[in-house]
N, C-alpha and C positions, 0 to 999 in steps of 0.2 A: 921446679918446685922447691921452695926452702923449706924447714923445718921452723915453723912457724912459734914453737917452744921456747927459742933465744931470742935475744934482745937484736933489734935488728942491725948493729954495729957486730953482731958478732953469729949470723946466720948460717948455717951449712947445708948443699943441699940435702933436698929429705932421701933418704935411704928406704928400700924397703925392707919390712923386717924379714921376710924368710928369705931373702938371697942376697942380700949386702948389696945392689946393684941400685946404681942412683937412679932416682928417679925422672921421668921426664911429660911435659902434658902436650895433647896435640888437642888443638879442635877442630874436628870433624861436621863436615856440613853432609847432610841426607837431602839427596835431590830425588826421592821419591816423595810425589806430591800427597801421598795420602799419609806420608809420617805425622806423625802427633807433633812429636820435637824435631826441630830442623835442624840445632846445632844439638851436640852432646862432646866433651872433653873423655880423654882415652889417654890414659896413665899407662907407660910402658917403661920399663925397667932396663937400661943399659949401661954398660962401663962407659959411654961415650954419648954423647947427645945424635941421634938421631938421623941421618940427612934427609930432607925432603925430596921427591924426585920432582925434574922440572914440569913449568906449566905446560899445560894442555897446549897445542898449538891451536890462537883466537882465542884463548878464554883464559880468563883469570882464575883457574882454578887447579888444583893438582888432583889427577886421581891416584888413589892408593888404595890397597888391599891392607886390609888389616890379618894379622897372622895371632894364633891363639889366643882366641880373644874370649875373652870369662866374665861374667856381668855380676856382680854380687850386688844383692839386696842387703835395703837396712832400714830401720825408721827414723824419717827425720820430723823434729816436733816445727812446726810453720805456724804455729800462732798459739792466741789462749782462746775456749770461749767465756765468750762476758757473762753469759748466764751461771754455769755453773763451776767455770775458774778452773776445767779441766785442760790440759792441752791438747791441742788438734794435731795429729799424729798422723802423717802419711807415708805412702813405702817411697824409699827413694832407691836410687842405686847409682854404681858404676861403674864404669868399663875399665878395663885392664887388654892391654895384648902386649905378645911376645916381640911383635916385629910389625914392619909395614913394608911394602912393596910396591913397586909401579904398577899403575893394569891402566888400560886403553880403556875411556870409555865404549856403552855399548851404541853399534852402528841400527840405523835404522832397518835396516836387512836383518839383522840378529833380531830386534823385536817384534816384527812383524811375523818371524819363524815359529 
């Protein structure tokens, strides 16, 4: 994530403000079929970019555990209306965590339990 405030010849990445720790974005796919949103981005904070752990074995995907992970809300304006010139204001939010981890997806024996 760059700090999108400088001219793009001369960018840094973005910091966050309460603990000087660069910033970094992942996006996260939810493979619960009844999620509303399937992808969401998840901003975590490190001295060091991240490592991903490897793919699933068969599948192109990596599972991970997300660690301290905090959701803040906020409004974001997403349009005008025409009638009376007001803006259409909806709650947005999002994700923040401290770390991420390998985890196994779950076996058909687990779900059935």
């Amino acid at each position: 994530m760059y700090d999108t405030t400088r001219k793009p010849d001369d960018r840094l990445q973005e910091r966050d403000r309460d603990t000087g720790l660069l910033l970094w974005e992942v996006v996260v796919l939810d493979l619960n079929p009844e999620a509303r949103e399937k992808t969401f981005r998840v901003r975590m904070g490190a001295d060091v970019q991240p490592v991903l752990p490897p793919m699933a074995a068969g599948l192109p995907l990596r599972f991970v555990q997300l660690e301290g992970v905090s959701i803040s809300t906020y409004p974001k304006v997403t349009g005008r209306n025409r009638g009376t010139g007001q803006d259409i204001v909806r709650l947005a939010y999002s994700v923040s965590a401290t770390g991420m981890s390998a985890t196994k997806p779950a076996s058909a024996d687990a779900k059935a339990a």
